[in-house]
C-alpha positions, 0 to 999 in steps of 0.5 A: 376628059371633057372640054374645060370650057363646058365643065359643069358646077360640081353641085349643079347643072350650070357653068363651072365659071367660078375658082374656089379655094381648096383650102377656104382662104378664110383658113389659111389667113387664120393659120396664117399659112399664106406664105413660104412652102407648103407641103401636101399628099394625097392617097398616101403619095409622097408629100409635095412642095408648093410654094404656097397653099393657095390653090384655086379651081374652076369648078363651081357657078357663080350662083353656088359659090356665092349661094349655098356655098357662102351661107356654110361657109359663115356658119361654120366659121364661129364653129371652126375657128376656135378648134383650129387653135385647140379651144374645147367649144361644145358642139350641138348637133345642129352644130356638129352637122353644119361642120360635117356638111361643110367637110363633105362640100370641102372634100368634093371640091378638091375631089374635083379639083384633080384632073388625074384621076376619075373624081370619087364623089358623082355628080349626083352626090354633090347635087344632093348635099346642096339641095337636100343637105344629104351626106353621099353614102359610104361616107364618114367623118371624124372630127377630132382634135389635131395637136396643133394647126401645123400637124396637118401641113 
């Protein structure tokens, strides 16, 4: 793997100098999830405990976090907070594509975040979901309702 200290943004060419959460921390304040254990699993793993959901990793620039990055993440907000508490809300298309990209910017974030295993979405992909707002082939999301916020933990 490469020296960390010269790792590139996941979305651009320049440094990744900036630690992004993993789950946005605008999130777990909602769901209040920023205390006791937390548990998680990936790839059908068995499930971990972590002291606390907040994780955070070097893998964007300055320039994207508080860019592109930031924008989304105020558009989806008015759009996420009611489903996170199981609000019916209409969602036009506009809408439904603001969380669709937000979801993809989110799952490439934690994909690079993982130093086990080889990331899934290329470089090229992240590059184009910033600068062209292009959803990486073979990708699908779902939006659905969840039962209740901790259904996911």
């Amino acid at each position: 793997m490469a020296d960390s200290s010269k790792r590139l943004c996941l979305f651009c060419d320049s440094k990744a100098a900036e630690r992004e959460h993993i789950i946005p921390k605008w999130i777990l304040e909602k769901l209040e999830w920023g205390k006791g254990p937390f548990h998680i699993s990936f790839d059908n793993q068995t499930p971990i405990e972590l002291g606390s959901p907040e994780r955070t990793a070097k893998v964007v620039c300055s320039k994207c976090n508080h860019g592109w990055m930031s924008d989304l993440e105020q558009a989806v907000r008015p759009i996420l907070s009611p489903l996170m508490f199981d609000i019916s809300v209409p969602l036009d298309l506009l809408q439904q594509y603001t969380l669709v990209k937000w979801a993809v910017k989110t799952a490439m974030v934690h994909d690079g975040a993982s130093r086990q295993r080889a990331p899934h979405y290329e470089r090229e992909m992240c590059a184009s979901l910033r600068s062209r707002s292009v959803i990486p082939p073979r990708t699908t999301v779902w939006i659905a309702r969840v039962p209740s916020p901790r259904a996911i933990a």
